[in-house]
N, C-alpha and C positions, 0 to 999 in steps of 0.2 A: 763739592763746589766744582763749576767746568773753571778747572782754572790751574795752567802747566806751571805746576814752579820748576825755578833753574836746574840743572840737573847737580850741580854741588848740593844744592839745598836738600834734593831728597837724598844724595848719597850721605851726607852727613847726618841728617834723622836715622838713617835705617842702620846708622852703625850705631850709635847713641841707642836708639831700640835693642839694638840689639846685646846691651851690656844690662839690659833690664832683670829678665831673669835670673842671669850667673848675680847681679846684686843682692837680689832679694834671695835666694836662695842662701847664699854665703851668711846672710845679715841674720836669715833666724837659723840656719846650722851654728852660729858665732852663740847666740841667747841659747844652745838648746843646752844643759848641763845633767848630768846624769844623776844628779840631786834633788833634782826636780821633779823625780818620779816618785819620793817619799809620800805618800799621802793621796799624791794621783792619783792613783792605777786604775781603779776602781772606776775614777769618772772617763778617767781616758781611754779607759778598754769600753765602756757603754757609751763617749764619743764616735771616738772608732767605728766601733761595731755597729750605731744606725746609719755612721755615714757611709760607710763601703761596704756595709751587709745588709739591715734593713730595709732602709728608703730606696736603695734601687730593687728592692724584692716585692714592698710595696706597690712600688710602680709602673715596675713588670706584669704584676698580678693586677693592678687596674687598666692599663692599657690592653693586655693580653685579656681576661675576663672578665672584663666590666665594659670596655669598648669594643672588642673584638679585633684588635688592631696586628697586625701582622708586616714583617718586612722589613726597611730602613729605619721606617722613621719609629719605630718601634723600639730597635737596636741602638741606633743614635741616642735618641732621648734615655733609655736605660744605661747605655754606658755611659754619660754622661753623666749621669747623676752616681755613678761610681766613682768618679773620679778624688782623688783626693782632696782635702780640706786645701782651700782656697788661702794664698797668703792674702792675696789682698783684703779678703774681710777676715780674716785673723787680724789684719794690722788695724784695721778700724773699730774691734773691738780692744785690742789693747791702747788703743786711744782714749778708748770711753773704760779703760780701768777692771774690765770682766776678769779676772785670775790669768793676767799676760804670762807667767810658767804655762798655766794648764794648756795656753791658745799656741804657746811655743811647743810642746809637746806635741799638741793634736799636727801640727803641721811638721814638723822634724820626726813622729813617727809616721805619720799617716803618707809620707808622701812614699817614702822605702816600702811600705806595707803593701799601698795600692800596686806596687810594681807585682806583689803576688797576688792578688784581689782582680784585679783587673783582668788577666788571662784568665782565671777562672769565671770571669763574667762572660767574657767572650766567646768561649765555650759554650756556655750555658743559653747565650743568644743566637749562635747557631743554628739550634732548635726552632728560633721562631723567625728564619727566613723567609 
């Protein structure tokens, strides 16, 4: 919208924004319990592994030889879909009741994970500058 609000007004959003992540971040490290991985493992290591190993190998290998795609937008879209499980549809599935341990799991390991997953992604897109 063309339309300036006060300048208190955007400073006070952008600090509120800015308490966003350390919130959610804190609120599923608080649910993540190391009990929780009883009986998981299994599902969470084959979570895991399509979300930050597969689906972006998939879609490397279709952009890269199925489109012939090369470059930025190549490397954006693939790192990106490496990126770790998402809290906020984590939170909207433990809304709708899907196994909220397993969804705490996928995102209290997966995001420490992706920190090693990721550089090796980016490595690996280097190649297709």
């Amino acid at each position: 919208m063309p339309l300036d609000y006060p300048t208190w007004t955007v400073e006070l959003l952008k600090r509120l924004g800015a308490t966003l992540v350390p919130l959610a971040l804190v609120s599923v490290g608080y649910q993540l319990r190391l009990s929780q991985f009883k009986g998981r493992t299994q599902a969470l290591a084959i979570g895991l592994g399509f979300k930050l190993l597969i689906a972006p190998a998939i879609i490397l290998a279709l952009y890269s030889i199925a489109f012939g795609e090369v470059g930025s937008n190549l490397q954006v879209t693939v790192f990106e879909s490496a990126m770790a499980p998402m809290i906020g549809a984590s939170i909207v599935a433990i809304d709708h009741e899907l196994d909220p341990p397993l969804l705490t799991l996928m995102v209290g390991v997966g995001i420490p994970l992706s920190f090693l997953t990721l550089p090796a992604w980016w490595y690996v897109l280097q190649r297709f500058a």
